[in-house]
C-alpha positions in Angstrom: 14.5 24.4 38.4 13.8 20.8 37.1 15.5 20.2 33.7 13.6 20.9 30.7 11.3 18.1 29.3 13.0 15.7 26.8 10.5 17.1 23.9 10.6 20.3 24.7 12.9 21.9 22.5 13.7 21.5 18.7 11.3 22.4 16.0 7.4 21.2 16.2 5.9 21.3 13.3 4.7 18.9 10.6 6.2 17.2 8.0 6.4 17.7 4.4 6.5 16.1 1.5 10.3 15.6 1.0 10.9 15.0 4.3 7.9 12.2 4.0 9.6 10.7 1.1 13.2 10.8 3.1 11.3 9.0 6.3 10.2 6.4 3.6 13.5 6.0 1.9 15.3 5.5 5.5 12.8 3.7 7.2 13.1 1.1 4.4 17.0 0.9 3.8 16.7 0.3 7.5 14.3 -2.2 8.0 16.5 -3.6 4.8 19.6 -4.1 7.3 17.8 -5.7 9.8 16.2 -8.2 7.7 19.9 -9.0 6.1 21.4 -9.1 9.4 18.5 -11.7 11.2 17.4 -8.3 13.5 13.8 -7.6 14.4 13.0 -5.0 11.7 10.2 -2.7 14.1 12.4 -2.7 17.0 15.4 -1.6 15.6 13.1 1.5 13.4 11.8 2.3 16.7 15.6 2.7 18.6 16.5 4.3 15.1 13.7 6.9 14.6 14.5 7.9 18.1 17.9 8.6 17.6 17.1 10.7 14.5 14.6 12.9 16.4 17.1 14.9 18.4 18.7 16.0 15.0 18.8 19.1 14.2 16.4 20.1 11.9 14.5 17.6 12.2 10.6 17.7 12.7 8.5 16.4 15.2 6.4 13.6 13.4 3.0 14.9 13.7 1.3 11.9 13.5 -2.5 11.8 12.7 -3.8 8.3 14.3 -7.5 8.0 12.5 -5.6 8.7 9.4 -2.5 6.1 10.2 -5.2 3.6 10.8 -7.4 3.9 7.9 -3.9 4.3 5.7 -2.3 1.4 7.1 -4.2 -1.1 8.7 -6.4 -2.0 5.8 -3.6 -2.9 3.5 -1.6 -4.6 6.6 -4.8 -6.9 7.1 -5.8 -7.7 3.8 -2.0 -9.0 2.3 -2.3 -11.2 5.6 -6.2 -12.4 5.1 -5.0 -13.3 1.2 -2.3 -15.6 2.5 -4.3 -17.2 5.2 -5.8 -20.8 4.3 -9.1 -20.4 4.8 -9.8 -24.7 5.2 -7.4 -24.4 7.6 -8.4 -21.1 9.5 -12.4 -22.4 9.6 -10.7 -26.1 11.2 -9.0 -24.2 13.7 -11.7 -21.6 15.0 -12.5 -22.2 18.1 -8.5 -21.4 19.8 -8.4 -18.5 16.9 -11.5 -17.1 18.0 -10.4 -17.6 22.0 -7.3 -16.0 21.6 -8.2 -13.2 19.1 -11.4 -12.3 20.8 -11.9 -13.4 24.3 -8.0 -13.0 25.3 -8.2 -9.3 24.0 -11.3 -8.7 26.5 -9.5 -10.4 29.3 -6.6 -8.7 28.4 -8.0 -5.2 28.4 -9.7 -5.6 31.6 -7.1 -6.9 33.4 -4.5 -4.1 32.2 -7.3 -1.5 33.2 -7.1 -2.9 36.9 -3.5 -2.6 37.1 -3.0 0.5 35.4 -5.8 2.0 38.4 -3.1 0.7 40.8 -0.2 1.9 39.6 -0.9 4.8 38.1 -2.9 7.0 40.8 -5.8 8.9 40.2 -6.2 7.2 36.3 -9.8 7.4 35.8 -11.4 3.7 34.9 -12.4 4.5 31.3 -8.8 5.7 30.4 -7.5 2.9 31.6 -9.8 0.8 29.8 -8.6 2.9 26.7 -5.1 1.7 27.4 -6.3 -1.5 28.0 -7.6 -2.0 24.7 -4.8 -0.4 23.0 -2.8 -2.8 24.0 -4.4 -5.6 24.0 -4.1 -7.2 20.6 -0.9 -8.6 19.7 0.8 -8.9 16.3 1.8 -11.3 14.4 4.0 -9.9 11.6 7.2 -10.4 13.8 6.4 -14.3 15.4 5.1 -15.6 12.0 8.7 -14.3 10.3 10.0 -16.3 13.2 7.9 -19.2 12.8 8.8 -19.4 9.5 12.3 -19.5 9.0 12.5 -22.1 12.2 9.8 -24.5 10.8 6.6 -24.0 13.8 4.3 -26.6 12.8 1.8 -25.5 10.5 -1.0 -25.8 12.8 0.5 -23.2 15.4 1.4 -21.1 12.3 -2.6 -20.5 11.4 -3.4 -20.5 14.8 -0.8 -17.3 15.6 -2.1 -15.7 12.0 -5.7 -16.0 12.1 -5.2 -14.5 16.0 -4.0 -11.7 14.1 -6.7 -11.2 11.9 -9.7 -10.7 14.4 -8.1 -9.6 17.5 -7.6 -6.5 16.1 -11.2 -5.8 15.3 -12.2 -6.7 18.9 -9.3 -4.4 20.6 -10.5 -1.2 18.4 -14.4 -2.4 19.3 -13.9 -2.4 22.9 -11.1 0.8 22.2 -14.9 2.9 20.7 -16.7 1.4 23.7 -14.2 2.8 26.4 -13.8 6.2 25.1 -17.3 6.6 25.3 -17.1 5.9 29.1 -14.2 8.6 28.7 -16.5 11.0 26.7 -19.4 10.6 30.0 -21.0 7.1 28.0 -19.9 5.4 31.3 -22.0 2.4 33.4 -22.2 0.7 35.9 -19.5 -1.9 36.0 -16.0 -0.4 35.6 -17.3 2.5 33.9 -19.0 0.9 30.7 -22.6 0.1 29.7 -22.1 -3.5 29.0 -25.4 -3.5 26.9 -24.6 -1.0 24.7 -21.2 -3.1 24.4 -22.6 -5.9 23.5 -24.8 -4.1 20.5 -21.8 -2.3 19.7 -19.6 -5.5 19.2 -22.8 -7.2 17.6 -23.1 -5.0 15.1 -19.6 -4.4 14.1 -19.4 -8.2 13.5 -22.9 -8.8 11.4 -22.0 -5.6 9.4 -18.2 -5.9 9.0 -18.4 -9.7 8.1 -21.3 -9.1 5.6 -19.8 -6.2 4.1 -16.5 -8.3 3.5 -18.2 -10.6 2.1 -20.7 -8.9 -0.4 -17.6 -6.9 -1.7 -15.3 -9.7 -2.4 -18.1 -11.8 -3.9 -18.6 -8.4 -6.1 -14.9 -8.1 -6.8 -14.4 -11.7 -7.6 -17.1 -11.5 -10.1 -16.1 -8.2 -12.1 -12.1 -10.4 -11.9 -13.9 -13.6 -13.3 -15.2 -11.0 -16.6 -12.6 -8.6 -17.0 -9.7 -10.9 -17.8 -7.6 -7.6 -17.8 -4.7 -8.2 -14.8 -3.8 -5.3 -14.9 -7.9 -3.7 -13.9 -7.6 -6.7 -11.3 -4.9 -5.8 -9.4 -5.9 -1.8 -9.2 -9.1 -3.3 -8.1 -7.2 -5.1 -5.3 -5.6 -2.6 -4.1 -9.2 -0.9 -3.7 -10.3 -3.8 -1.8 -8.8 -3.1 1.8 -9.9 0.9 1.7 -13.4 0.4 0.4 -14.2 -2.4 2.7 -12.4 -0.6 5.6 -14.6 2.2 5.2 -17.9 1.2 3.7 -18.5 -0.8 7.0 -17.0 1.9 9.5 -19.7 3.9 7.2 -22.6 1.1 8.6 -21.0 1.1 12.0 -19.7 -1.9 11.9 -15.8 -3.3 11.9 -13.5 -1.8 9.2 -11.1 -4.5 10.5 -13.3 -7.6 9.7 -14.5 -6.4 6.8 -10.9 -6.6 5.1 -10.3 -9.9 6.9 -13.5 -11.7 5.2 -12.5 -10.1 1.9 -9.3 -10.9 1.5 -10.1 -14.5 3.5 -13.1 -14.9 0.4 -10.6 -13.7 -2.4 -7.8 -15.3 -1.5 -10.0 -19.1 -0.9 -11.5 -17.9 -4.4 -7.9 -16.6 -5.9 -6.8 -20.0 -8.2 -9.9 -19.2 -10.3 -8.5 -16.3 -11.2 -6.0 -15.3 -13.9 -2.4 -16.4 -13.4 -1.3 -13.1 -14.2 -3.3 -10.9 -11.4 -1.8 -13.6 -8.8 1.7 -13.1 -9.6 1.4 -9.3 -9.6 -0.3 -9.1 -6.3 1.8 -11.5 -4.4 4.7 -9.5 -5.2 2.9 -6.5 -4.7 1.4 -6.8 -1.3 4.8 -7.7 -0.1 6.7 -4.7 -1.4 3.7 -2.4 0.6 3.6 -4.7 3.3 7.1 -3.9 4.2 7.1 -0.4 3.5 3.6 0.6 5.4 5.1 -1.2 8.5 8.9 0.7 8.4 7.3 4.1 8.0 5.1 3.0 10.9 7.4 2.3 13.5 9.9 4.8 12.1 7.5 7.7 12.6 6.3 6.0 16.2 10.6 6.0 16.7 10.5 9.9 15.5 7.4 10.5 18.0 8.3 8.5 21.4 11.1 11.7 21.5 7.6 14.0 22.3 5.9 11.3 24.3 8.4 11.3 26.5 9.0 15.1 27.3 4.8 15.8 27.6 5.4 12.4 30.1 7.9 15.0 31.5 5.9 17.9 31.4 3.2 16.0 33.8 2.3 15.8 37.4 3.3 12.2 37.4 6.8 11.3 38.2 9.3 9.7 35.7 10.3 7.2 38.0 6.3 6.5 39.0 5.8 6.2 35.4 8.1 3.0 34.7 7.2 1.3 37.4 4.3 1.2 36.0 5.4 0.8 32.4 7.2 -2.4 33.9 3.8 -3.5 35.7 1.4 -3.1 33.0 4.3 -5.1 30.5 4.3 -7.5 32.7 0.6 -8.2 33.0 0.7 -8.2 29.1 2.6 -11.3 29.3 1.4 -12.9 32.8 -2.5 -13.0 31.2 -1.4 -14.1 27.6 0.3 -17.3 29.4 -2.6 -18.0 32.3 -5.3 -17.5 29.5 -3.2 -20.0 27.1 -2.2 -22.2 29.6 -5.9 -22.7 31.4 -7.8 -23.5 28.1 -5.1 -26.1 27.3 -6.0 -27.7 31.0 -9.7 -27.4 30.1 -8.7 -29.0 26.8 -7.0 -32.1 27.9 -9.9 -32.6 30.9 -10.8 -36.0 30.6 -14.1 -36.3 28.2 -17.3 -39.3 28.6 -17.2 -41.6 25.8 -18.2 -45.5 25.0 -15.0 -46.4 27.2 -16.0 -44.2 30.2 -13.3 -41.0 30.6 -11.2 -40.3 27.7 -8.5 -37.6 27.5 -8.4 -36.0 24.2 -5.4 -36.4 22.2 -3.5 -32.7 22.2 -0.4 -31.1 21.0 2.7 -31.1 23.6 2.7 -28.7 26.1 5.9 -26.8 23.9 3.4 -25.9 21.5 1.3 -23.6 24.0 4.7 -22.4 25.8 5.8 -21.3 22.0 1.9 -19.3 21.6 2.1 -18.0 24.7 5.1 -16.3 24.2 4.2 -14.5 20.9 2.9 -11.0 22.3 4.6 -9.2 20.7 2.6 -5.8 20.0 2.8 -4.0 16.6 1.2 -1.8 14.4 -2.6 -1.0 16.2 -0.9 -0.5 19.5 1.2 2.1 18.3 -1.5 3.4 15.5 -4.2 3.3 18.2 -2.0 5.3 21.0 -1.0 7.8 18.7 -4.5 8.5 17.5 -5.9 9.5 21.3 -8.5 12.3 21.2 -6.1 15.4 22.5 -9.7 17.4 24.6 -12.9 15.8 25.7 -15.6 18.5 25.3 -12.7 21.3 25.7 -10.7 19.7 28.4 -7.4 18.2 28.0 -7.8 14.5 27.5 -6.8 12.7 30.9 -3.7 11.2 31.0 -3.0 11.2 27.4 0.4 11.4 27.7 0.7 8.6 30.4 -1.4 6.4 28.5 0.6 7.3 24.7 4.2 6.1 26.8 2.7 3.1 28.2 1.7 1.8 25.0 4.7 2.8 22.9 6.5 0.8 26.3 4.3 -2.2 26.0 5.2 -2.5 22.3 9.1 -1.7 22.8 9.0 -3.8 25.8 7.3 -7.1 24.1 9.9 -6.8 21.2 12.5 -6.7 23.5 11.9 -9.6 25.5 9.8 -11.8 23.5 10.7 -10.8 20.0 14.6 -11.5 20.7 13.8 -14.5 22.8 11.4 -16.4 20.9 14.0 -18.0 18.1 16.0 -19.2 21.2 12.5 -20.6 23.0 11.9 -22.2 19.7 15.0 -24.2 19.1 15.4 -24.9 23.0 12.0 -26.6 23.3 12.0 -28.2 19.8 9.0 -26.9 18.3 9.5 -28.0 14.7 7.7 -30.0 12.4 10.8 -31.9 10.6 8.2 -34.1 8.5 6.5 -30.8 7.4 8.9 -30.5 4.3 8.8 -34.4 3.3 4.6 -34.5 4.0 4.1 -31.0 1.6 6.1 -33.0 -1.3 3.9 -35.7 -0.8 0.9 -34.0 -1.2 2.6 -31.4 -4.1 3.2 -35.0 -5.8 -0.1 -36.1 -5.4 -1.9 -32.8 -7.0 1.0 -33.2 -10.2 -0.3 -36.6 -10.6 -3.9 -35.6 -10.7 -3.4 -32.3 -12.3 -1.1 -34.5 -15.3 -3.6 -37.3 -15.6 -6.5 -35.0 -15.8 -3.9 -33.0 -18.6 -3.2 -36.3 -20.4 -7.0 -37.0 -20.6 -7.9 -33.9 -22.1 -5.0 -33.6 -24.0 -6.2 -37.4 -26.1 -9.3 -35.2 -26.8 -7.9 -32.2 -28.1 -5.5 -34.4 -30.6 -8.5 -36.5 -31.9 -10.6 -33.1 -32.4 -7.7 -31.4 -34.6 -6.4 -34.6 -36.3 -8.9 -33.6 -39.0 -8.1 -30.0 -39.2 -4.0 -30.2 -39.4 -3.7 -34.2 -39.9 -2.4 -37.0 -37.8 1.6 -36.5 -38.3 1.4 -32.8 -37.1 -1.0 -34.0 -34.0 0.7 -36.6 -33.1 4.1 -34.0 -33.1 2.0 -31.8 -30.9 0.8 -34.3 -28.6 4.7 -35.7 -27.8 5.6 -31.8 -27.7 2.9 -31.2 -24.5 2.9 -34.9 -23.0 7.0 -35.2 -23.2 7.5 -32.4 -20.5 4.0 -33.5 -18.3 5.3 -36.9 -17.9 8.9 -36.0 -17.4 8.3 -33.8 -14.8 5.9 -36.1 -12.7 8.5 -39.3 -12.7 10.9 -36.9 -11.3 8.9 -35.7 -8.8 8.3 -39.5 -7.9 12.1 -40.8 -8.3 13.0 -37.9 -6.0 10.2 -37.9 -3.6 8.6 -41.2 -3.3 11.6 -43.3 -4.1 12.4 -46.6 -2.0 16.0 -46.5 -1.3 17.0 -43.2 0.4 20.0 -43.0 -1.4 18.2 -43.2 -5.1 15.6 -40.7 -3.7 18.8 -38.2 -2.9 20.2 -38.6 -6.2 17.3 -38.2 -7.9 16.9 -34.7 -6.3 20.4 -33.3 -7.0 19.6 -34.5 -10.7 17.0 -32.6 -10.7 18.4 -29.6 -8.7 21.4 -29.5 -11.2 19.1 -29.4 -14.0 17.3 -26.2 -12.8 21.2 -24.4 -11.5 22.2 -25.4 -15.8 18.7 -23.8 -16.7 19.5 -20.7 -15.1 22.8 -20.8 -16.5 21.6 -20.9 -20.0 18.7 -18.3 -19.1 21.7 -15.2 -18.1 23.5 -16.1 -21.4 20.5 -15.7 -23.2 19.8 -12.1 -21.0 23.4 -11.1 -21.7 23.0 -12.0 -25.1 19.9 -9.7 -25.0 21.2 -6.8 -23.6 24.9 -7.3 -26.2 22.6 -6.9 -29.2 20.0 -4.0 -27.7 23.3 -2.2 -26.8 24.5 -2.4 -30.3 21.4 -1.3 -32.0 21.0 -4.5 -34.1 17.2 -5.3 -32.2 14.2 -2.7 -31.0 13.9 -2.1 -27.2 10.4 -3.2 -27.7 11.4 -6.5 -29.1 14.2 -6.8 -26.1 11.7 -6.7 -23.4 9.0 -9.1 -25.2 11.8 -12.0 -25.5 13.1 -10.3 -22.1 9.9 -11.4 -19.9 9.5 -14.3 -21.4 12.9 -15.0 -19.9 11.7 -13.8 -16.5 9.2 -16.1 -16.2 11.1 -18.9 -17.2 13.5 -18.6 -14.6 10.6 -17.5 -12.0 9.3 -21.0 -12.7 12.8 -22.3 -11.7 12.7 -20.6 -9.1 9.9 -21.7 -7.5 9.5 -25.2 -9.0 9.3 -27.9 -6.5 13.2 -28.4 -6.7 13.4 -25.2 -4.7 10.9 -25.9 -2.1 12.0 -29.5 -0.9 
């Protein structure tokens, strides 16, 4: 007798409420750790929930996928739509649209063929299931990266808006393949390409114009309400209703959030300054903890993937070769499909001067893109939320299919996750003149935004100098334009200053300034806190003079001195 299948013993049954809020509380404490110690955060909840699933006691996480995705993915997509430049993502269309459409296609197909070879007897339209679940890559992980290493900004919206749409085309093609699997099936590797087409039609027509109507509605109830408190619950709305309004008209949950939150965020500075600050801090907190209870609970499942893997016909051994295999082609058909549009982009071009070659990035640029496949979130929501029968029958190869996309995404984090700082720094893919070009243009806006200021502020004094006289408007006027003008030569002495030296100073000035702010700020807290402790003030009074303090010292925080 063969020994018994890694899943099959240890409780099976769902989870509850406490041991829901536990998996939260660990999976974030976790993903906490990593983040301190420079780890990636999904691969080590995935190693972790693993680990914790041959406990004793502990549950099998009963994971339902339609739910995981309509829970999750909404509010995933639209924090990452808000924070996308629109200008930017509409200048660079073309490669986002090629990578996060036609690459996921390509991608799918491709995986399908390879999975038919080395996995024996997988029917076409399964494997086009798993070639669609793991098609779209994600880019929570490489932008992180990117980041903190300085990618040039251009690579940086190219990678995020990627992000945004290839997800909606991988769980398209995902519906149109498990109807080949449900008996749907064509003519050409099992699908009826015309009913594709219609089906990807429509999801775009009614998941863009859904998106849109509702953050044009949105927007317009913000721009009355003036309440940022309303405006932020309504945010949080935003993702669910559009995710499921357009799933309602059959069209793309997934690009419905994207063209919201693309629309609200482009449309965001004409909101109050209140609703932004809440929400950026908000959509952060929920971004990290939706994706550490994801991959904890895909860590606290692979245990039962595994042992029904087991429990199957199919060799263990069979079924990492062709973990291995269908990894591989992940990677090989991410770096051909990057690699031959960049040859098609630099083919030389008629012009005035006969044949021209187009001006591109270096070739670094497209090794760095090519190497950020990493797979996320969908892959693992997607896997997990397989049909278990088709009409009453067992689903084929469920199990097979569930193991080779929780490999794929292990598998990508492991070799390009860990490897992609190092690939970075090696090839020198950094913008250096990033930082010094942003404080030029940050300079430029405080010089507009301050003359604009100063212009209305000469109207304002003239209107009240009959209402209050011309010694109190005149005290009022040196009160507002002192601080303006201040602040702008600054700026300029530490920014746009001849003599490198006298630029330097000028930014350690100011950079001592802010650390001597703060200074003064905590006496004042302690001070706060002294006199609420001893009764002498009202709690209510404490935190009125205590937020003011708050956002005092947030504006230190993220004054220019901070950024450059």
């Amino acid at each position: 007798m063969g020994p018994a299948p890694l899943g099959a013993e240890g409780e099976r049954r769902g989870m509850n409420a406490a041991e829901l809020l536990l998996l939260a509380l660990g999976a974030v404490c976790v993903a906490a750790v990593a983040r301190r110690l420079g780890w990636q955060a999904p691969l080590v909840l995935v190693v972790v929930g693993f680990g914790v699933s041959f406990l004793p006691g502990v549950p099998e996480a009963d994971i339902d996928g339609e739910l995981l995705l309509a829970v999750v993915l909404p509010p995933l997509l639209y924090s990452s739509a808000l924070g996308v430049s629109y200008v930017g993502f509409r200048a660079l269309f073309h490669p986002i649209v090629q990578l996060g459409v036609v690459l996921v296609f390509v991608t799918a197909i491709v995986v399908a063929l390879v999975a038919r070879v080395v996995v024996p007897g997988m029917p076409m339209p399964v494997a086009l299931v798993l070639g669609a679940i793991v098609a779209p890559p994600d880019a929570v992980s490489a932008a992180s990266i990117g980041r903190q290493l300085g990618l040039p900004r251009p690579v940086m919206t190219v990678l995020s808006g990627e992000s945004l749409i290839n997800d909606a085309a991988a769980l398209t093609f995902y519906k149109v393949a498990l109807a080949g699997v449900f008996g749907a099936s064509g003519s050409l590797l099992g699908i009826d390409w015309s009913s594709a087409a219609g089906t990807f039609g429509l999801a775009v027509l009614a998941g863009v114009g859904t998106g849109l109507v509702l953050g044009w509605l949105v927007h317009t109830l913000r721009m009355r309400l003036q309440d940022p408190v309303v405006e932020s619950v309504l945010g949080l709305i935003v993702p669910f209703a559009a995710y499921l309004l357009a799933e309602e008209l059959h069209g793309s949950g997934v690009l419905a959030v994207v063209a919201a939150g693309l629309y609200l965020g482009h449309r965001g500075p004409e909101a109050g300054y209140a609703t932004r600050l809440q929400e950026r801090s908000l959509w952060s907190s929920l971004d990290l903890l939706l994706e550490a209870v994801v991959f904890a609970l895909i860590g606290l499942q692979l245990r039962y993937v595994v042992g029904e893997v087991q429990a199957s016909d199919r060799s263990n051994a069979s079924l990492l070769v062709a973990a291995i295999a269908v990894l591989a082609a992940v990677v090989v058909t991410r770096f051909v499909f990057v690699f031959g549009l960049e040859l098609l982009r630099r083919a030389p071009r008629p012009s005035r001067d006969g044949l021209t070659r187009p001006e591109r990035p270096p070739w670094s640029h497209q090794v760095v893109i090519s190497w950020t496949g990493m797979r996320g979130v969908v892959t693992l929501a997607v896997g997990a939320a397989l049909p278990v029968d088709v009409d009453g029958a067992p689903f084929p190869d469920r199990g097979a299919v569930q193991f080779l996309a929780f490999a794929v995404t292990i598998g990508t984090l492991l070799v390009e996750g860990l490897t992609l700082p190092g690939l970075i720094r090696r090839l020198g893919v950094r913008d250096l003149d990033q930082p010094q070009r942003d404080a030029e243009e940050e300079l430029h806006l405080q010089e507009k935004a301050t003359e604009a200021a100063l212009a209305r502020l000469d109207e304002v004094v003239a209107s009240l100098i009959p209402r209050i006289g011309e010694e109190k408007a005149k005290e009022w006027d040196e009160r507002i334009r002192r601080p303006l003008i201040a602040r702008t030569a600054t700026m300029h002495q530490a920014i746009r200053a001849e003599a490198g030296e006298e630029a330097e100073r000028g930014r350690r000035r100011a950079q001592t300034f802010r650390r001597v702010r703060q200074q003064v700020i905590e006496v004042q807290r302690q001070v706060l806190m002294e006199e609420r402790d001893k009764g002498h003030v009202d709690e209510e009074v404490v935190r009125a003079v205590l937020e003011e303090l708050d956002h005092e010292e947030a504006a230190g925080a993220s004054s220019w001195v901070s950024r450059f």
